[in-house]
C-alpha positions in Angstrom: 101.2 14.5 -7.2 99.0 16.6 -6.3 95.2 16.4 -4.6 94.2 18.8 -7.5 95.8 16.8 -10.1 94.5 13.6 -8.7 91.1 14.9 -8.9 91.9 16.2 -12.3 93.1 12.8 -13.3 89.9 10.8 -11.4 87.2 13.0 -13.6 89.3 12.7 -17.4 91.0 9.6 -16.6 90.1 9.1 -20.5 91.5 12.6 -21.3 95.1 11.8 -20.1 97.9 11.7 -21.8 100.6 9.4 -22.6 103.3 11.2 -19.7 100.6 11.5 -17.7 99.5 7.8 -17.5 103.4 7.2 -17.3 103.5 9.5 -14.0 100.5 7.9 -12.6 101.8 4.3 -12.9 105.5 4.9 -11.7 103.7 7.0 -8.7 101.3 3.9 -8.5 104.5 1.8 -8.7 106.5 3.9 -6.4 103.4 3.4 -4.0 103.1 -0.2 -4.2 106.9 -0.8 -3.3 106.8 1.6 -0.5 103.4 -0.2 1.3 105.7 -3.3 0.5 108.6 -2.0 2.0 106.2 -1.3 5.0 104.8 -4.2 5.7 107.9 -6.2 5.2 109.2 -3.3 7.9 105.8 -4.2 10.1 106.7 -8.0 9.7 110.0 -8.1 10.7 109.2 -5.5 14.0 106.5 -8.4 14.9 108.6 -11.2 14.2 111.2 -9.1 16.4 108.9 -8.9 19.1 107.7 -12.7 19.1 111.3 -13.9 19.4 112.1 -11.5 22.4 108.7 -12.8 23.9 109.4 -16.1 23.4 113.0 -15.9 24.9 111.5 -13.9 28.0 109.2 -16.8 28.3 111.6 -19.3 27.9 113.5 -17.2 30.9 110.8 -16.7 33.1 110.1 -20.8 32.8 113.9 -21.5 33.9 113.7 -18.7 36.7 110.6 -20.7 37.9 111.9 -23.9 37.6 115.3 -22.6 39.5 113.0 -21.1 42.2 111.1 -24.2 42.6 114.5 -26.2 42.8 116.0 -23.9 45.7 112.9 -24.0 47.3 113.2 -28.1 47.2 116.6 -28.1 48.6 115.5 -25.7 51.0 113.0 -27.1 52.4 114.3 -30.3 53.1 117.6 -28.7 55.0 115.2 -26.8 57.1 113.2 -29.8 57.8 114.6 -30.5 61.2 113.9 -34.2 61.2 115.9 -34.3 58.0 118.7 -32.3 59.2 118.4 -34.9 61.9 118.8 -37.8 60.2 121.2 -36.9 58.0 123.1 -35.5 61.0 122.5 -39.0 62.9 123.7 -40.5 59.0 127.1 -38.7 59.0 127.7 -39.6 62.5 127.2 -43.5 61.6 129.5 -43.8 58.9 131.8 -41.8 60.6 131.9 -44.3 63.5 131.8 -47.8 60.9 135.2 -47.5 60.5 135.5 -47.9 64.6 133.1 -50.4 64.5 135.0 -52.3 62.0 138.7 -51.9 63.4 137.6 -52.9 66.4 137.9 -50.4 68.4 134.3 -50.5 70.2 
């Protein structure tokens, strides 16, 4: 419709005719379903974007936590009076079996 018509239509709304109130409300209609169809569009795009947010999150959490693992383990192997011990540990029940065969 046009701007001139609208105008046309806003000053005589009273004047109109029958066709013309039909063509106003099926390009009233027509209106409504497309801002519908848009918002449902908007909703879905933002419901889109939460999800992948969410799941980045959620993968950013488990990176951390894996991170905070390896650092754990690796720590205590470079911890050289753990690596000692367990060194000095392996070396023990390596040598029970001597100990209890008599051997020693």
């Amino acid at each position: 419709m046009s701007a001139s018509r609208r105008r046309r239509i806003a000053a005589n709304d009273s004047q109109l005719s029958d066709e013309e109130w039909q063509d106003l409300l099926e390009e009233q209609g027509a209106s409504d379903e497309e801002e519908e169809e848009r918002r449902r569009q908007e909703e879905d795009a933002l419901s889109e974007e939460e999800e992948r947010r969410r799941q980045e999150e959620e993968e950013e959490e488990e990176w951390w936590r894996l991170q905070a693992e390896q650092d754990e383990d690796d720590s205590y192997w470079s911890d050289s009076e753990a690596c000692r011990r367990w060194e000095e540990d392996q070396w023990l029940q390596s040598q029970r079996g001597y100990f209890y065969s008599g051997f020693v």
